[in-house]
C-alpha positions in Angstrom: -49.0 -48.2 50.1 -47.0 -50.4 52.6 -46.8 -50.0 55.9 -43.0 -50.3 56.5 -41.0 -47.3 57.5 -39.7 -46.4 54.3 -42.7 -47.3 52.0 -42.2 -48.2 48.3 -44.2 -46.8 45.6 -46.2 -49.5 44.5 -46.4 -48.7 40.6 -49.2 -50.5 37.9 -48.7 -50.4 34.1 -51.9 -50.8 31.8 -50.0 -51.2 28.1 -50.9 -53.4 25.2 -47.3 -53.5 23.9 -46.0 -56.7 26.2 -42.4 -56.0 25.6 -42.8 -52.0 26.8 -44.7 -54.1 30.0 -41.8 -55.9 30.4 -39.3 -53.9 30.3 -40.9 -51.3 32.9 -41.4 -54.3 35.1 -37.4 -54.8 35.0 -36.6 -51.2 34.9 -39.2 -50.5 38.4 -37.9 -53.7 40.0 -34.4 -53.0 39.7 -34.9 -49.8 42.2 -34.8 -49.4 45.7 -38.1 -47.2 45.9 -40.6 -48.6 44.0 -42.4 -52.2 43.6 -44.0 -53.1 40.3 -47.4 -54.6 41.3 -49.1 -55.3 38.0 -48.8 -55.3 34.5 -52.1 -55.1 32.1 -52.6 -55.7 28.6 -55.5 -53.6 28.4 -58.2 -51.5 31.0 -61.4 -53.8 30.7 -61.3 -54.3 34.3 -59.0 -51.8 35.0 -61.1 -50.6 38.9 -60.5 -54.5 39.8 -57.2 -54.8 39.3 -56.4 -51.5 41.1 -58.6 -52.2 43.8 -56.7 -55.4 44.3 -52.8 -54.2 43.4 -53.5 -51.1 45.5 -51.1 -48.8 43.7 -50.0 -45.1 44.5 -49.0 -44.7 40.6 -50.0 -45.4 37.8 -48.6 -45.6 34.2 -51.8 -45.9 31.7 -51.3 -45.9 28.0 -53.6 -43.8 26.2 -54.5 -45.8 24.1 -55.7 -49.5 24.2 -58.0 -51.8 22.7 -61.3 -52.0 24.1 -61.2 -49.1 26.5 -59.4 -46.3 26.1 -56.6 -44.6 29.0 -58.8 -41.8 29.1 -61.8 -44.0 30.1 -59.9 -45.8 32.3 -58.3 -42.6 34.2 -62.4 -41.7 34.7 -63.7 -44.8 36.1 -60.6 -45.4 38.1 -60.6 -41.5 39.3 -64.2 -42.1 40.9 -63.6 -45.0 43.1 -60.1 -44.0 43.6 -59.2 -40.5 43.6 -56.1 -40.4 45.5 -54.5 -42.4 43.2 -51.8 -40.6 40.8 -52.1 -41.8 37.1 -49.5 -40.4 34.4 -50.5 -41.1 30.6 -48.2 -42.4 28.3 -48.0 -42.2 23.9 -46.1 -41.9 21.5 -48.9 -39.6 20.3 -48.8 -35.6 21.1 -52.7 -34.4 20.1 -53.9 -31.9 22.5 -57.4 -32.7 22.2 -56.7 -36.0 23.5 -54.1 -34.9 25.6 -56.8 -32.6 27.4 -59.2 -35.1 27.4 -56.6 -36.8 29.8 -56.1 -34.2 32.2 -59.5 -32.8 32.4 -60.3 -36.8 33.1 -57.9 -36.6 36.4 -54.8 -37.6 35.1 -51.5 -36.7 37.0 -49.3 -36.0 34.0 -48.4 -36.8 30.7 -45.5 -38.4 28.8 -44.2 -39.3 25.7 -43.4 -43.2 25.5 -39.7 -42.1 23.6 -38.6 -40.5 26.9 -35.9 -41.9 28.6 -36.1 -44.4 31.3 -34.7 -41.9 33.6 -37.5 -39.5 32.6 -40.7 -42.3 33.0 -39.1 -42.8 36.3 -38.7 -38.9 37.4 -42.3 -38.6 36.4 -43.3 -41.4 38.6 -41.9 -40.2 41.4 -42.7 -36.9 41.3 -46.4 -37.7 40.6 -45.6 -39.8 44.2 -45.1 -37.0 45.7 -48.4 -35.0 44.5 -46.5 -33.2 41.4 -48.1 -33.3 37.9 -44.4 -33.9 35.4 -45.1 -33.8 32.2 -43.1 -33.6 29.0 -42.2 -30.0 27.7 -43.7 -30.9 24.2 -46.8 -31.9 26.0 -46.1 -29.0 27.8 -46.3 -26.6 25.2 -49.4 -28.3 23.8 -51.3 -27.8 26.5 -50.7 -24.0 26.5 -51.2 -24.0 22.7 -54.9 -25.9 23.2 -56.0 -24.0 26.3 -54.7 -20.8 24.4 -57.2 -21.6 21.4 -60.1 -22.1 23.6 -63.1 -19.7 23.9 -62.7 -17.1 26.7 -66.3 -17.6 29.0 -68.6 -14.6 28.5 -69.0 -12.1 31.3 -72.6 -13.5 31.7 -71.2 -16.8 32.2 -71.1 -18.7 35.8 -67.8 -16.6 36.8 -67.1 -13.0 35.3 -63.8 -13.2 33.6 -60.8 -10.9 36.1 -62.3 -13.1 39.0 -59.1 -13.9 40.9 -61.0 -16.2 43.3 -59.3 -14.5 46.3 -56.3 -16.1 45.5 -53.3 -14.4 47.1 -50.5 -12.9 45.1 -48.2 -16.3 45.8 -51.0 -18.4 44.6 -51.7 -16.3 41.1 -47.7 -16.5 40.9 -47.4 -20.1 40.9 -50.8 -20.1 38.9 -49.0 -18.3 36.1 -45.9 -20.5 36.1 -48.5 -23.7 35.8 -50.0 -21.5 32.9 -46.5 -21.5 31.4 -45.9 -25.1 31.7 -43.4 -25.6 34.0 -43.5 -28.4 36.7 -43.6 -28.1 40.5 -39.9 -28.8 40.7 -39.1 -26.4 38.1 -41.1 -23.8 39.9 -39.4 -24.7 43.3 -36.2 -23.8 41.6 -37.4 -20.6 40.0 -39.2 -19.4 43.3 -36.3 -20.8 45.6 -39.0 -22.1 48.3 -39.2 -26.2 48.6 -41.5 -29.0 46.6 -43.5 -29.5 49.3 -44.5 -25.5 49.6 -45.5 -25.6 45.7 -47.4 -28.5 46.4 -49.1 -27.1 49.5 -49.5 -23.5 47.5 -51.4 -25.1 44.1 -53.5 -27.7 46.7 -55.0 -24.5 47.7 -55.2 -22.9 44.2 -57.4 -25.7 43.7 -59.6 -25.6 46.1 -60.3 -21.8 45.6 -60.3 -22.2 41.6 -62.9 -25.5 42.4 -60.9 -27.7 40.0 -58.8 -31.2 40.4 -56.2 -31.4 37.9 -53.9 -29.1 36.6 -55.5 -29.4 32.9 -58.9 -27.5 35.0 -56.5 -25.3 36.8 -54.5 -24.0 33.5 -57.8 -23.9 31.0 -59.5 -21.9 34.2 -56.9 -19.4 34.8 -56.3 -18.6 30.8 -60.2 -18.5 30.0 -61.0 -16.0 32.9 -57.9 -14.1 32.5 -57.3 -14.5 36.3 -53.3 -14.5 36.2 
């Protein structure tokens, strides 16, 4: 990130399709916010270039030749966790879509979003959200919905709330239904920044790192 007083966000794209690499280095260098500080054709040496480009988001395709996003989003994830990553497809397959999340990606979006949309998601990944399309959305739910629900033997008895507080299991369930942190500012009427603050801590009670852990957690152990 730099060190001036209103830092940009410094943004990398790994795509194979050159022209979509193109066109979000004009569309990211045209703003005022954000610096476009590398565009790669595919994630062989995807660690290096981060390492070196130092980005605070990134825009990964999911798929690639060689090695696949979700590869990419692990290896990158354990040298660099703080870094936000937001998957892009044209596809919508919630096994692979899970695969992302439960991998440590931010968010997920469909490539025929509008520009406007790749650069909402952007910035709100930025700012610690996890956007992500309402189709991919609704996915989710559906996959996590069909998975098996952990046995009361199991390493946590389903009904285990965690010692989450009544907030937390609130903004838990509106995860669980989809909705992003700014849609669940605007439902709640508290700020960004207090949703933000409230699921950091849902985490770290529910022992998870991505919202994909969070949501599959919460509906397998019935907790909200």
């Amino acid at each position: 990130m730099s060190n001036s007083e209103n830092p940009k966000i410094r943004v990398v794209v790994f795509d194979d399709n050159e022209e979509r690499r193109k066109s979000l280095k004009y569309l990211i260098g045209m703003l005022p916010d954000m610096d476009f500080v590398g565009g790669y054709k595919d994630a062989k040496n995807a660690v290096a270039a981060v390492m070196s480009s130092k980005p605070d988001v990134i825009l990964m395709d999911i798929e690639m030749p060689g090695i696949s996003g979700v590869e990419a989003v692990s290896k990158i994830k354990l040298v660099i966790p703080e870094v936000a990553i937001l998957m892009q497809t044209i596809f919508d397959d919630e096994t692979m879509i899970f695969d992302a999340l439960k991998a440590g990606a931010s968010g997920y979006l469909l490539k025929k979003g509008t520009p406007e949309k790749v650069i909402e998601g952007v910035r709100e990944a930025y700012q610690g959200g996890a956007p992500m399309s309402p189709a991919i959305a609704v996915k989710v739910l559906s996959y996590f919905r069909k998975m098996p629900q952990r046995s009361q033997e199991g390493e946590a008895a389903v009904g285990n709330d965690y010692g989450l507080t009544s907030r937390q299991k609130e903004i838990l369930s509106e995860l669980v239904a989809g909705k992003s942190y700014k849609m669940i500012a605007a439902s709640m009427n508290i700020s960004y920044n207090t949703v933000n603050t409230h699921i950091s801590h849902v985490y770290a009670k529910l022992h998870v790192h991505s919202l994909g852990e969070a949501v599959a957690k919460a509906l397998k152990e019935k907790i909200v």
